[in-house]
N, C-alpha and C positions, 0 to 999 in steps of 0.2 A: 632332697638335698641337691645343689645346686653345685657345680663341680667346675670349676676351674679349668678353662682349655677344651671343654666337653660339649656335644654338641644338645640342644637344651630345648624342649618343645613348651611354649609360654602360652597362656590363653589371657585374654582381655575382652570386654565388654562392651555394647555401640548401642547407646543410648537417645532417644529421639527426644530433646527437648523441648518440643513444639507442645507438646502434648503435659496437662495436666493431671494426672504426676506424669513424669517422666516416663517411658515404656522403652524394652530394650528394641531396637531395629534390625530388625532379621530383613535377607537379601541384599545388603549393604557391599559385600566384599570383594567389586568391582571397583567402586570407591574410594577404597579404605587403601592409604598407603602408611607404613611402617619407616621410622628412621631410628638407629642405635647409637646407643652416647656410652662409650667403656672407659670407668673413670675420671669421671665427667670430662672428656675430653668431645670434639664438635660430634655433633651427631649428622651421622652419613646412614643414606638409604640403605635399609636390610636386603640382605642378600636372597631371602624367597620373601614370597608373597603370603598373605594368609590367606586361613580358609574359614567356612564357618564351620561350628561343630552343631551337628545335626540330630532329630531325636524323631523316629520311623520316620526318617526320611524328609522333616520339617525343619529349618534354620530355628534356634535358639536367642540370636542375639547373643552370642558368644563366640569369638573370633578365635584362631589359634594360628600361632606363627612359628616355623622352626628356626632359631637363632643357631649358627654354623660355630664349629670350634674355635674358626678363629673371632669371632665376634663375641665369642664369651672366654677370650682370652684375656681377662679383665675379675679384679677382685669386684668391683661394681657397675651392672650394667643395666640400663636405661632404656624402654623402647617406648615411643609419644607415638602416637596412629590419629591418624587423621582423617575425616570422610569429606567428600568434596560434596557430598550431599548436603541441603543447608538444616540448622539447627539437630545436628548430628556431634555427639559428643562420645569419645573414645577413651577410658579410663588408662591411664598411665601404668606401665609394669616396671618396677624395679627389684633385682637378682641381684641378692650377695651371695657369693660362689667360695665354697671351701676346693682348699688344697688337698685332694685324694691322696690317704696315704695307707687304704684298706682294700683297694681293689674293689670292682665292682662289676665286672664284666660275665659273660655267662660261657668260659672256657677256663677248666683245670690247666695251669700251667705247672710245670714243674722243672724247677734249676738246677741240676745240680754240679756247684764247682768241686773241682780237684787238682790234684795236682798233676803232673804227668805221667805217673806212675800208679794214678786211680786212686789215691792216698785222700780221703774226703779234706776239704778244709773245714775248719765248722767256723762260726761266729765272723762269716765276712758278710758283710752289708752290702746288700745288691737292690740297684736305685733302676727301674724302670720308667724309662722318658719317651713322648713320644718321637716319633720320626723326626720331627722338626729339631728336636732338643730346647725345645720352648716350654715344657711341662713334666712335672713329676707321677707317670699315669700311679706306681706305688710303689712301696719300698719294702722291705725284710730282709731276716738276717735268716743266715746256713744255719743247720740244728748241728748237731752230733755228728751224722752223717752225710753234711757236705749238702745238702736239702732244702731248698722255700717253695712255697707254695704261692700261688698266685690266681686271680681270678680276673681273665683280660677277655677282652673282646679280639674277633679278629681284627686281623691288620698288621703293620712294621712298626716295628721298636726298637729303640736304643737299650743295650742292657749296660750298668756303668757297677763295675764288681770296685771293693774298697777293703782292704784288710791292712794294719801295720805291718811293715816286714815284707809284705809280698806283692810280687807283680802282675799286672795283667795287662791283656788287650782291652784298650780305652779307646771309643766303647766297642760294645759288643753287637752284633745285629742279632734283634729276637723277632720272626717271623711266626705269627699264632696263627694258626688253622685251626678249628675245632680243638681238642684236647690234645697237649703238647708239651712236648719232653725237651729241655735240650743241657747240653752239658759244658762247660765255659773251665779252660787252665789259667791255673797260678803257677807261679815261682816262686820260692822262699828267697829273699834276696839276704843272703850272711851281714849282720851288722847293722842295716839299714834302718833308721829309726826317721820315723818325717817327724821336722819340725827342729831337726840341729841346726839348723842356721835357716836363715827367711828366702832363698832361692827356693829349699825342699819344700817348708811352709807355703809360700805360692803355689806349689803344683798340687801340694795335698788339699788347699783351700780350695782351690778353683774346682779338684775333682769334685768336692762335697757341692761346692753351688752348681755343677752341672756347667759351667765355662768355662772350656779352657783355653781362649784368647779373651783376649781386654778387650770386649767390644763393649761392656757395660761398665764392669771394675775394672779400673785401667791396674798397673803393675803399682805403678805409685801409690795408690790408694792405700793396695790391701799393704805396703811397710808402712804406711801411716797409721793403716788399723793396727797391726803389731806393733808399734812403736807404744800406743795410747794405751794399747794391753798392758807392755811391760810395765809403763808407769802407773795403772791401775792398781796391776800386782806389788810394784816394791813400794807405794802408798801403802797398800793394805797390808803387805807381807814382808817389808824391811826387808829384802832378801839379795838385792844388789849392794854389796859393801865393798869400801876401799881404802885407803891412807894417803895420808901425804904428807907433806913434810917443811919445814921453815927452821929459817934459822934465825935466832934471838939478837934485838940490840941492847947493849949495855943501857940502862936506864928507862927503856923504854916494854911499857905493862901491856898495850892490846895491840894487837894482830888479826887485820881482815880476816877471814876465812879461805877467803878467794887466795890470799897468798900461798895457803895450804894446798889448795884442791879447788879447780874453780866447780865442779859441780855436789859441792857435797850438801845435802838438805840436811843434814841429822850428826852431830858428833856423839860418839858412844864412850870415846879412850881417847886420855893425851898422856901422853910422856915426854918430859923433859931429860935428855940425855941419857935416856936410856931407865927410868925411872919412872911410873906411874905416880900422877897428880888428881888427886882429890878432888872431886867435884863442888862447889862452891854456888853460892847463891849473891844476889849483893846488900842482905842482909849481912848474910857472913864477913862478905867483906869491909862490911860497916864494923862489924867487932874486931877483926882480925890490924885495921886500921887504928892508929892510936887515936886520933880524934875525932875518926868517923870520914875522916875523906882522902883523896888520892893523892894529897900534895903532899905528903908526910909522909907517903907508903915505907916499909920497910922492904930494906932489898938484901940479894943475897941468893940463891938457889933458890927456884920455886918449887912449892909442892902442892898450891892447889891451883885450878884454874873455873874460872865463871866462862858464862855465854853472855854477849849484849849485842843489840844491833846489828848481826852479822859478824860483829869480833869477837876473839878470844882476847881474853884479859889472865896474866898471870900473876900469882901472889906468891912470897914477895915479887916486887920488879927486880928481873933478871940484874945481876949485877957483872953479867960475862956473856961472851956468845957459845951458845949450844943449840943444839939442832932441838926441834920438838917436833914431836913425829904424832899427827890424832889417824885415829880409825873411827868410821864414820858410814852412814851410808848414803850413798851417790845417786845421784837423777839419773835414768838410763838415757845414753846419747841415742839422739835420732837415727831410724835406718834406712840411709838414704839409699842404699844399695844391695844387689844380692850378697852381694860378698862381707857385709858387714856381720859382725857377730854380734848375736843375743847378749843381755847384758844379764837375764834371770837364769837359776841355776838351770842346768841340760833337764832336770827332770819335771819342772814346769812349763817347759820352751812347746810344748803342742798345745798347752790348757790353753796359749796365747789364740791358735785357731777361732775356739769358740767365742773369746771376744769379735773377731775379724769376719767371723759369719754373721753372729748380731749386728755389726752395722752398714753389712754386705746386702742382707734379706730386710734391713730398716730401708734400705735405700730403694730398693727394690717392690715398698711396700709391703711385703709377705711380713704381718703381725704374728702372724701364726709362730712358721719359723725364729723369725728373729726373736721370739719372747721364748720359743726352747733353748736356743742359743745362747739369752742373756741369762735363763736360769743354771743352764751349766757351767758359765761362766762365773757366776757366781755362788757355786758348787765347789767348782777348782781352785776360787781364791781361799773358803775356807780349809780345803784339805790340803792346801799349801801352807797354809799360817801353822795351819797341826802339822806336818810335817815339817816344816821348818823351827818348831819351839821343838820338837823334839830330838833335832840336830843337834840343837846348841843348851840343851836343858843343863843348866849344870856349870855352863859357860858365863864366866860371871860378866865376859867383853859385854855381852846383852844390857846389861842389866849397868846402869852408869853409877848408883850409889854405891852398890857391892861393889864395882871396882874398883872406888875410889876409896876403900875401906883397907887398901893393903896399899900402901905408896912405896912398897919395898922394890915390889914383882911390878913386870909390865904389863903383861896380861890382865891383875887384878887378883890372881889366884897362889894358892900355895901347893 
């Protein structure tokens, strides 16, 4: 397996086509120059040379090249070799390189966070990157006792600890020598919850991709990504609701929406002066009409209302002015700012993360990632739907016919 960021020993083949069949050409590797292309971007000269690989002491016609970490810092990498010998041909190598997230090194490491008072923490998530902070070398979570295990090579690391509620030093330096111990404090911070408003959200996103300035995701993005979240979620989850309010002309039956509320997608409840109205179709109002059209309507106090074209339409047409007040739900407004607030309730406002990672590690190319991120994401929009019917189970505002089945009550209920 072929590892991402890591340094990677490739073998390829030099082939003499002069010759009838073909035969490989041994003593060539004076010759033979290498050039690397990572993601298909141009390809530039490798950084060592190759060798050949030899058998008691005989060339093979089989070449090998060590490709350096940073030249396999690339999900797909490319090397074309060439011999300046004529009729001399060198088979092409191409490397897809997985994202290490099991450790693979030949040193027992061992982490263990606590608090300042030796207190283990358990189930904090600690991300191991290399020195650069350009790679994930691997990741796990604390046991019981405050505990991961890890299997590195020597060398310096980045250790980047993550738990809700609590603080750390970000990051950490992890120094492996042979088998190695080391121990990293948290903080319980009272109250603290990431993800009430998109300033917190940013710092908790960035620590998960491993950036914590915009040099890749600028700030704007990732409220773009939360924005696209929230709307994802009150698409799928109706969970951002509002009201607003107008007030009636004598004679006159439909009213924009926009006059109510300019961003409402969804009416649920309308009441007229304080009075819950019947939900209505425009069959209905073909019956409810004496000859089937609106130039005859009857007027008077309304008690049902239809939906058309963005208006509301009320029956009879108001025959005085009174306020009509709908509840409804609303498009969450953009977040153009840290200081803006969430529009989904406080207890979905992190599930928004995992959307904002998904098109953080899309952008990024990392499939891997970005496809656990969009499955959690789409995890959190169903356990949000179940918890939010479970809110309002019972709540007939939901539910528009049942509401409109009591015109006494505003709510819909008794």
């Amino acid at each position: 397996m072929a590892i991402k960021g890591i340094a990677l020993v490739i073998e390829f083949e030099a082939w003499d086509a002069s010759t009838a069949p073909a035969t490989r050409k041994t003593g060539d590797v004076a010759n033979i120059s290498c050039v690397v292309s990572k993601d298909g971007g141009n390809f530039a000269a490798a950084t060592n040379s190759p060798t050949e690989v030899t058998s008691g002491g005989v060339g093979t016609g089989v070449y090998k090249l060590s490709l350096t970490a940073t030249e396999m810092e690339a999900n797909d990498v490319v090397v074309l070799s060439t011999s300046a010998t004529s009729d001399i041909i060198c088979t092409t190598v191409q490397v897809v390189t997985e994202t290490n997230t099991d450790g693979y090194g030949a040193n027992t490491v061992t982490i263990t966070v606590t608090k300042a008072d030796a207190t283990p923490i358990p189930t904090c998530t600690v991300n191991i990157r290399n020195s650069g902070d350009t790679l994930t070398v691997t990741s796990g979570e604390t046991d019981a006792n405050g505990q991961v295990v890890f299997y590195i090579d020597d060398g310096s690391y980045l250790a980047y600890l993550e738990k809700n509620a609590y603080s750390f030093t970000t990051p950490e330096t992890l120094t492996v020598s042979g088998t190695t111990t080391d121990t990293y404090i948290g903080a319980a911070v009272a109250g603290t919850t990431y993800g009430v408003g998109p300033a917190a959200s940013v710092t908790s996103i960035r620590h998960q991709f491993y950036e914590t300035a915009s040099a890749f995701v600028s700030d704007s993005e990732i409220k773009t990504y939360l924005w696209e979240g929230e709307r994802d979620m009150n698409a799928f989850v109706e969970c951002y609701l509002g009201t607003g309010t107008n007030t009636t002309t004598t004679g006159t039956q439909e009213y924009n929406i926009s006059s109510f509320v300019t961003n409402c997608i969804g009416i649920r409840h309308i009441s007229y002066d304080g009075t819950a109205l019947k939900r209505i179709d425009l069959r209905d109002l073909d019956f409810l009409d004496e000859d089937g059209t609106t130039t005859d309507a009857q007027t008077g106090d309304p008690t049902s209302y239809y939906e058309w074209n963005d208006k509301v339409g009320l029956w009879p047409v108001p025959d005085a002015s009174a306020t009509v007040k709908i509840w409804g739900v609303f498009e969450p407004p953009e977040i153009t700012s840290a200081t803006t607030s969430y529009s989904v309730p406080r207890q979905f406002q992190t599930y928004l993360h995992d959307y904002a990672l998904y098109r953080m590690y899309l952008k990024d190319q990392d499939d891997g990632r970005a496809n656990m991120h969009n499955k959690l994401w789409n995890e959190h929009k169903q356990e949000a739907q179940r918890l939010w019917a479970r809110k309002y189970k019972g709540n007939k505002l939901m539910t528009v016919k049942d509401s409109g089945a009591y015109p006494k009550t505003v709510m819909g209920m008794r």
